[in-house]
C-alpha positions as CSV (number, residue, x, y, z in Angstrom):
1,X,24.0,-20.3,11.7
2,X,21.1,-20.0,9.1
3,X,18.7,-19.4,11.8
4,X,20.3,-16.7,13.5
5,X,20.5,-15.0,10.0
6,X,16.8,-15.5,9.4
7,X,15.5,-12.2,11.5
8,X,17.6,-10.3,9.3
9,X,16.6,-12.0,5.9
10,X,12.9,-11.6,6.9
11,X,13.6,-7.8,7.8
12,X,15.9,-7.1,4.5
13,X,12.9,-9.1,2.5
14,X,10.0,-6.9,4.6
15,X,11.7,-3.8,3.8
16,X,12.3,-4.5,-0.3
17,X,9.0,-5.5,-0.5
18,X,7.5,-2.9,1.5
19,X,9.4,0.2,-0.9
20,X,7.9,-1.6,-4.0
21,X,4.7,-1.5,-2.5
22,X,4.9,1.9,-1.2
23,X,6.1,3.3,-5.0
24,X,3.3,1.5,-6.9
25,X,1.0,2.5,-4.5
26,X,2.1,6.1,-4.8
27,X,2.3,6.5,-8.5
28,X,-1.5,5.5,-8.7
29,X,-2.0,8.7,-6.3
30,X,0.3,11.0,-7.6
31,X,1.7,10.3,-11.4
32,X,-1.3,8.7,-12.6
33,X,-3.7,10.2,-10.4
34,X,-7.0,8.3,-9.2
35,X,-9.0,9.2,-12.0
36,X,-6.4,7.8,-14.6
37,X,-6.2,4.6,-12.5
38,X,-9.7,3.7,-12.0
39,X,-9.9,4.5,-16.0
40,X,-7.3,1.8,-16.5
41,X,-8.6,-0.2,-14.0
42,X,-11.7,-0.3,-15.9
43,X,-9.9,-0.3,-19.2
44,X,-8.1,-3.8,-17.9
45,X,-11.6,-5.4,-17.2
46,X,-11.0,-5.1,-12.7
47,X,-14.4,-5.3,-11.3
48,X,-15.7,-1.9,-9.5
49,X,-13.1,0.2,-10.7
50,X,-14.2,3.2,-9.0
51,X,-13.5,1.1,-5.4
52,X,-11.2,-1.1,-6.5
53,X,-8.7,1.5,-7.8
54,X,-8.4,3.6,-4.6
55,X,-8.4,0.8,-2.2
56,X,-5.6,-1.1,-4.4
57,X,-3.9,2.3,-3.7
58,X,-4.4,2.6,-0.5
59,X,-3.6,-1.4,0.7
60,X,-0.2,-0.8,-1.6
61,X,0.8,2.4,0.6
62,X,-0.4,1.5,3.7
63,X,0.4,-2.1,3.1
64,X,4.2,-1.2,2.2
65,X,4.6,0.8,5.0
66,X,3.3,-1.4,7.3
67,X,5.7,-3.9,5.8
68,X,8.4,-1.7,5.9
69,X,7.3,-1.4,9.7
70,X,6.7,-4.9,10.4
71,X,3.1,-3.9,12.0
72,X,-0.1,-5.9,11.5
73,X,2.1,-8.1,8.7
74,X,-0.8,-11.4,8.9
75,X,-3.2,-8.0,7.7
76,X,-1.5,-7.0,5.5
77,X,0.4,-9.8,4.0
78,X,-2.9,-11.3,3.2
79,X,-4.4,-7.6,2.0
80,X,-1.4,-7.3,-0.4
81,X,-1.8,-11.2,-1.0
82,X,-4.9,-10.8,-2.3
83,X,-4.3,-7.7,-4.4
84,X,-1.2,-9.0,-6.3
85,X,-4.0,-12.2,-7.1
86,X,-6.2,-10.0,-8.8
87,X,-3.4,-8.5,-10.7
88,X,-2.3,-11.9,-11.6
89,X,-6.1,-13.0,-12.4
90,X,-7.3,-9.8,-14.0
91,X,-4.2,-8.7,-15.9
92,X,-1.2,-10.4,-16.5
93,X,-2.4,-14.4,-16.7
94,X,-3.4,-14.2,-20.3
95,X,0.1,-12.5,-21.1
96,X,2.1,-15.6,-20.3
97,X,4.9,-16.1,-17.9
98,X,7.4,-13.1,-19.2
99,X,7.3,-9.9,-17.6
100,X,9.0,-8.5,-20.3
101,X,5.6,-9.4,-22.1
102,X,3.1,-8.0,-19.4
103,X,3.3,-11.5,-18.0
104,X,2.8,-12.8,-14.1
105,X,6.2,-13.5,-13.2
106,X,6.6,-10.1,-11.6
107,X,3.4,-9.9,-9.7
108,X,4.1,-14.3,-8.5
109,X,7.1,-13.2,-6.9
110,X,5.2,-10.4,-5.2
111,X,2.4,-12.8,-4.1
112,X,5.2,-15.5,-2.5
113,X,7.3,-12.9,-1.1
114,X,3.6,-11.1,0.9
115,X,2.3,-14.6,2.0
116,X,5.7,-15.8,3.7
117,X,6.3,-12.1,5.4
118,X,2.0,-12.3,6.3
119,X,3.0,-16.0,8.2
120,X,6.4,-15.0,8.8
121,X,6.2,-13.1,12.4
122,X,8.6,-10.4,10.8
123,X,11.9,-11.1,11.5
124,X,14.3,-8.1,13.5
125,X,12.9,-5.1,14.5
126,X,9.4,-6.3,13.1
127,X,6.3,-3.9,15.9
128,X,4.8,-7.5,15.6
129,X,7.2,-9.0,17.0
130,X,8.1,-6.3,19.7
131,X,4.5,-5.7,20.7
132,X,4.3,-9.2,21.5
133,X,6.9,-9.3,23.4
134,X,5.9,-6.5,25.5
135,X,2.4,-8.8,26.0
136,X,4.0,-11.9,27.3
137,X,3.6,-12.1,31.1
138,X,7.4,-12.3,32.9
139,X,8.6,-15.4,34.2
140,X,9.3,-15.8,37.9
């Protein structure tokens, strides 16, 4: 029984993940605004602001959707991965464990939940998982 509900855990998980992703992503572009970002970006000590605050941007939106699509999710599972580590490294490590605190519980959870959907396959209705399909030679 718990593996037929799996599909639909992995898509439910995919698509929560995804609309977090797509809203931080989004508010860096339009409530903060790119210049405000890269400032705090540089502010908080993150290498290379100026890149590293549009492409942290651009991973979370494309990223999210993509999530919320189940398309390319080993790309960006590991993209996202590796952007919720730098927030972890570069900005909420020295605040402790609390989120209520600035701390990395927030940002762990995001890192575990994008490396299980990145090895994950996708679950239902995942592109992945339907382009894939499509590839596999019938069976006579």
């Amino acid at each position: 029984m718990l593996d037929q509900l799996r599909p639909y855990v992995l898509l439910v998980a995919r698509i929560a993940l995804g609309v977090i992703f797509v809203f931080h992503g989004s508010q860096k572009f339009l409530s903060s605004g790119l210049a405000q970002t890269t400032a705090a970006f540089d502010a908080m000590g993150i290498p290379l602001a100026v890149v590293s605050a549009p492409a942290v941007a651009i991973i979370e939106v494309v990223g999210g959707i993509a999530l919320i699509l189940g398309a390319a999710l080993p790309v960006f599972g590991f993209l996202l991965t590796l952007v919720m580590l730098g927030a972890l490294v570069f900005v909420h490590l020295s605040n402790g464990f609390s989120v209520s605190e600035g701390g990395y519980e927030y940002v762990l959870a995001l890192t575990a939940g994008t490396m299980v959907i990145a090895l994950s396959g996708g679950g239902a209705l995942a592109v992945d998982a339907l382009w894939q399909r499509r590839r596999q030679p019938a069976t006579v």
